[in-house]
Short mmCIF file of the C-alpha atoms (twelve columns), coordinates in Angstrom:
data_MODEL
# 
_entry.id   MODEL 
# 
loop_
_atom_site.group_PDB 
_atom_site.id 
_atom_site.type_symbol 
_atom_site.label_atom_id 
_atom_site.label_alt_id 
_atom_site.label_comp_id 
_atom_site.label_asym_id 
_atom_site.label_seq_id 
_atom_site.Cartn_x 
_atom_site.Cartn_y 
_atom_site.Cartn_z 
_atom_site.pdbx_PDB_model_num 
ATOM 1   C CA . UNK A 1   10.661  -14.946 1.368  1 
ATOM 2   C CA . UNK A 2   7.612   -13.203 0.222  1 
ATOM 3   C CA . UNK A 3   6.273   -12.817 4.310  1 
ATOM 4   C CA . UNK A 4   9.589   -11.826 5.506  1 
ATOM 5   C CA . UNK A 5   9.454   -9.127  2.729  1 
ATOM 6   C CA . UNK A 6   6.183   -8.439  3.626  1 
ATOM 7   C CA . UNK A 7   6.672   -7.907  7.189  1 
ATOM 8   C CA . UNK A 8   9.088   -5.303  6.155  1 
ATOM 9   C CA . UNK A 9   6.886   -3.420  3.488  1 
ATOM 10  C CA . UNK A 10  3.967   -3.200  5.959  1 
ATOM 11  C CA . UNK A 11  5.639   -0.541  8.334  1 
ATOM 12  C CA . UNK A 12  6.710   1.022   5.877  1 
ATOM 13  C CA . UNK A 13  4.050   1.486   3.933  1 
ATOM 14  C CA . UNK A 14  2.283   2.363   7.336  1 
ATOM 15  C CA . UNK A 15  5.119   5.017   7.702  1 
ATOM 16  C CA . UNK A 16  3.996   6.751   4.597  1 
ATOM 17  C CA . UNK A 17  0.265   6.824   5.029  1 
ATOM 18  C CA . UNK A 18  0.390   8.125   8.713  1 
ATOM 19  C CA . UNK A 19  3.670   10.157  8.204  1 
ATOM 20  C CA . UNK A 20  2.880   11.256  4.738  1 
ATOM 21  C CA . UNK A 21  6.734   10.928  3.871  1 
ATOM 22  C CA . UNK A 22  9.047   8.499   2.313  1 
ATOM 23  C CA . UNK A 23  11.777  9.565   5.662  1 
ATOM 24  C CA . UNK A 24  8.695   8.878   8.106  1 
ATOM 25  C CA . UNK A 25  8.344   4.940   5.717  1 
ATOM 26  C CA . UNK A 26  12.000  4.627   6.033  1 
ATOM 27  C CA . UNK A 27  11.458  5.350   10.035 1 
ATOM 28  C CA . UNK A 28  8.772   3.013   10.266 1 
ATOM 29  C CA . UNK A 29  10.977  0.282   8.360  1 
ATOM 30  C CA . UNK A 30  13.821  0.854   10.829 1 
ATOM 31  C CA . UNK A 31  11.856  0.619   13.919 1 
ATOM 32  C CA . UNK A 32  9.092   -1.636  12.847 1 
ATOM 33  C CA . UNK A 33  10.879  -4.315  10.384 1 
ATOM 34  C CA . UNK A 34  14.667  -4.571  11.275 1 
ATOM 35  C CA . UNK A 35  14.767  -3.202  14.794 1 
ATOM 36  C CA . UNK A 36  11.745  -5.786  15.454 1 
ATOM 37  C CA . UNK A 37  13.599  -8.850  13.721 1 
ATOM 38  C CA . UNK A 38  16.702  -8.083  15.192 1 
ATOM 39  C CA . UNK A 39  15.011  -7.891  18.971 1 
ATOM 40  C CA . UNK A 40  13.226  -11.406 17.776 1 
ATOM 41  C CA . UNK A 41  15.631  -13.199 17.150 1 
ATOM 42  C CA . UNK A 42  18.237  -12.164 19.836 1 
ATOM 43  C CA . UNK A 43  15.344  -13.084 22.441 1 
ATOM 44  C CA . UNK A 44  14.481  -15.998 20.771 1 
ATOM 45  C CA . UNK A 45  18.339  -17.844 20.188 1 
ATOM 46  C CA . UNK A 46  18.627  -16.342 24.043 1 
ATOM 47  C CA . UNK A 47  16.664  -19.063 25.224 1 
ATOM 48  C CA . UNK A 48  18.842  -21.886 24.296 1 
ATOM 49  C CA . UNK A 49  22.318  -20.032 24.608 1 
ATOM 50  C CA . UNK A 50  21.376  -17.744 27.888 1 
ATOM 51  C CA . UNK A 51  18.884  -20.325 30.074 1 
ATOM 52  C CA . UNK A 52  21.466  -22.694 29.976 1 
ATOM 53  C CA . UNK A 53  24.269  -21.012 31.700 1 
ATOM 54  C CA . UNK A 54  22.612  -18.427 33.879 1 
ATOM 55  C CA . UNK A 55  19.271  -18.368 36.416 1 
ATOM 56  C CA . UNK A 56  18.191  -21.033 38.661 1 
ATOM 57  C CA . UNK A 57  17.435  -24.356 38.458 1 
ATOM 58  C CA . UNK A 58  14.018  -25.431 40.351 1 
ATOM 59  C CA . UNK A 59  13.608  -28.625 39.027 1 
ATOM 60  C CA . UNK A 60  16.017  -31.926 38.511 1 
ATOM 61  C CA . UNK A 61  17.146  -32.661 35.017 1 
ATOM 62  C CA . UNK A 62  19.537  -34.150 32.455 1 
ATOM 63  C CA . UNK A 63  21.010  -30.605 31.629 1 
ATOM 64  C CA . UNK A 64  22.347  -27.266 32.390 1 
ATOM 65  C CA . UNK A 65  18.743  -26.119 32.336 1 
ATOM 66  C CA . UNK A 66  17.831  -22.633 33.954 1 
ATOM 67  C CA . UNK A 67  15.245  -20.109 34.247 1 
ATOM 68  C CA . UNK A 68  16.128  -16.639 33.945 1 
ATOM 69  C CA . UNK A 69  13.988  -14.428 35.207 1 
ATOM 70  C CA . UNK A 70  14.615  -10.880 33.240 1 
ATOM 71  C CA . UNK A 71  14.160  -12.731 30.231 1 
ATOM 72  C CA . UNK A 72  11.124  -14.536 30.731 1 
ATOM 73  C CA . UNK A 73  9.013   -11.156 29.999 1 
ATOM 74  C CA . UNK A 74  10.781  -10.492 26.443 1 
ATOM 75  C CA . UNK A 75  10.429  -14.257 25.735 1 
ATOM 76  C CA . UNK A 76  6.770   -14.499 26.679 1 
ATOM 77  C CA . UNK A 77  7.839   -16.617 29.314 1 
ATOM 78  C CA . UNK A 78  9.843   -18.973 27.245 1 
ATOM 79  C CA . UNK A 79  12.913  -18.076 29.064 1 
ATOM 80  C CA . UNK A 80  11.597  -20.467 32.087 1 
ATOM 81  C CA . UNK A 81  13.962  -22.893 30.479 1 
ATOM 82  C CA . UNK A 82  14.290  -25.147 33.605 1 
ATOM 83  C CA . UNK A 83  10.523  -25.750 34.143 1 
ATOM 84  C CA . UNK A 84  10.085  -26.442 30.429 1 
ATOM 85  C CA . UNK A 85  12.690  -29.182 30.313 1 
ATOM 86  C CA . UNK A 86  11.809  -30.621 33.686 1 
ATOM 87  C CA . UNK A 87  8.229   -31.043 32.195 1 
ATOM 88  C CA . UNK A 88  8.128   -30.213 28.591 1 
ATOM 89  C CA . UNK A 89  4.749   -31.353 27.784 1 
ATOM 90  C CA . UNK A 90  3.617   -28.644 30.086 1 
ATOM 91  C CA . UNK A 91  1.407   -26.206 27.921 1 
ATOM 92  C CA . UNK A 92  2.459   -23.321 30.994 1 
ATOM 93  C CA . UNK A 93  6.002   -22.792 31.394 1 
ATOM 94  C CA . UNK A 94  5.588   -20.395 34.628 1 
ATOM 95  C CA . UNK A 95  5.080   -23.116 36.951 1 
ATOM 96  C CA . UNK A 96  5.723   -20.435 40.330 1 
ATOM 97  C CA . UNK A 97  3.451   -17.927 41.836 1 
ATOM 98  C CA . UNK A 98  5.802   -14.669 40.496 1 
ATOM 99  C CA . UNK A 99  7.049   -16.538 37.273 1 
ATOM 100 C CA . UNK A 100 5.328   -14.589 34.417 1 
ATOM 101 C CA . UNK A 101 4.624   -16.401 31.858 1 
ATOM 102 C CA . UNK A 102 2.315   -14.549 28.734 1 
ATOM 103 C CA . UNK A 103 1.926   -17.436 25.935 1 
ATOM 104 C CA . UNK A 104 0.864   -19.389 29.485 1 
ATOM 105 C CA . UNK A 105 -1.895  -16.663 29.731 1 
ATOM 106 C CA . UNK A 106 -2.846  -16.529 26.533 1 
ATOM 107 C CA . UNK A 107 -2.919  -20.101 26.352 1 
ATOM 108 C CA . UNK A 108 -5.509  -20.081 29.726 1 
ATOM 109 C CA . UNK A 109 -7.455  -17.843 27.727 1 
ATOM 110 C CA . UNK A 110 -8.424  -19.365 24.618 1 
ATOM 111 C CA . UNK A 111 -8.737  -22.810 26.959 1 
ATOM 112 C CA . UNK A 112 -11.482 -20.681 28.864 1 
ATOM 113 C CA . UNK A 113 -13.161 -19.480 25.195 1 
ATOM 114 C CA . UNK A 114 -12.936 -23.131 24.452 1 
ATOM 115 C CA . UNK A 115 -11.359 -22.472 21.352 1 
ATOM 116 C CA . UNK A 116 -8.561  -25.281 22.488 1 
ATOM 117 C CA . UNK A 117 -8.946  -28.026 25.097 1 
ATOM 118 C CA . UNK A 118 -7.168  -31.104 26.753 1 
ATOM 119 C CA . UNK A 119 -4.144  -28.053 27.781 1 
ATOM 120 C CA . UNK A 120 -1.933  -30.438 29.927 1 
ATOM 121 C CA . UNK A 121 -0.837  -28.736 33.246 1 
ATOM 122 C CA . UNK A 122 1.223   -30.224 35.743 1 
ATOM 123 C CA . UNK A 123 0.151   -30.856 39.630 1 
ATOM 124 C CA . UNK A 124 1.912   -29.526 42.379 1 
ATOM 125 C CA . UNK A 125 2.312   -33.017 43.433 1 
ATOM 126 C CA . UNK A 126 4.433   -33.836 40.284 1 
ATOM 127 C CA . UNK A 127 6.658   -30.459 40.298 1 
ATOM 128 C CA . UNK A 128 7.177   -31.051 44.335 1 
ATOM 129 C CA . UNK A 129 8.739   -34.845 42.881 1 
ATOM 130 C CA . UNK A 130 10.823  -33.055 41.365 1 
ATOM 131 C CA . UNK A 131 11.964  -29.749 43.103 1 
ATOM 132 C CA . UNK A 132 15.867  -29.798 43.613 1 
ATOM 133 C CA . UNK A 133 16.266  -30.169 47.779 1 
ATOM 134 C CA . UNK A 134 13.193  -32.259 48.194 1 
# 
């Protein structure tokens, strides 16, 4: 309780310093605290309700799977739903050339700092096992 009331005093406590006004606070709540949980958790229970009844499937699986692209963005690339449960030990979820994939980046990243290590990828030779059509 006391960060999710937190992340709602901080813009608006932000909203008074720069706005110098308890309307530009209340602003800065709307936008920054409820508008921002509301967008987080519609993109984040899309996942599991959206990815597995619309997209494409890449990979063979157990499920109803999918990746959808136009929420893979928003999701920070969690919305390539098919990849991750074709190979969910896979540290990258964009597993194609054009499938962006930003916690994948970020993930790269701090691998390259060395700040985290033993990041398991998977080889083309595994996802080309198990590519629908081959």
């Amino acid at each position: 309780m006391f960060w999710s009331l937190l992340g709602l005093a901080i813009p608006f406590g932000l909203g008074v310093l720069i706005g110098g006004s308890v309307q530009a606070g209340l602003y800065a709540l709307l936008w920054g605290g409820a508008v921002r949980v509301f967008l987080l958790h519609h993109v984040t229970y899309s996942i599991n309700s959206l990815c597995h009844f619309f997209g494409r499937r890449r990979f063979a699986t157990d499920d109803h799977s999918r990746n959808l692209m136009w929420l893979a963005p928003l999701s920070f690339g969690e919305a390539w739903h098919n990849n991750h449960h074709a190979f969910p030990t896979s540290a990258i979820h964009g597993l194609g050339r054009f499938e962006l994939d930003v916690s994948g980046l970020v993930i790269g990243g701090l691998e390259r700092t060395g700040l985290i290590w033993d990041v398991t990828r998977i080889s083309p030779q595994r996802q080309a096992s198990k590519a629908i059509g081959s």
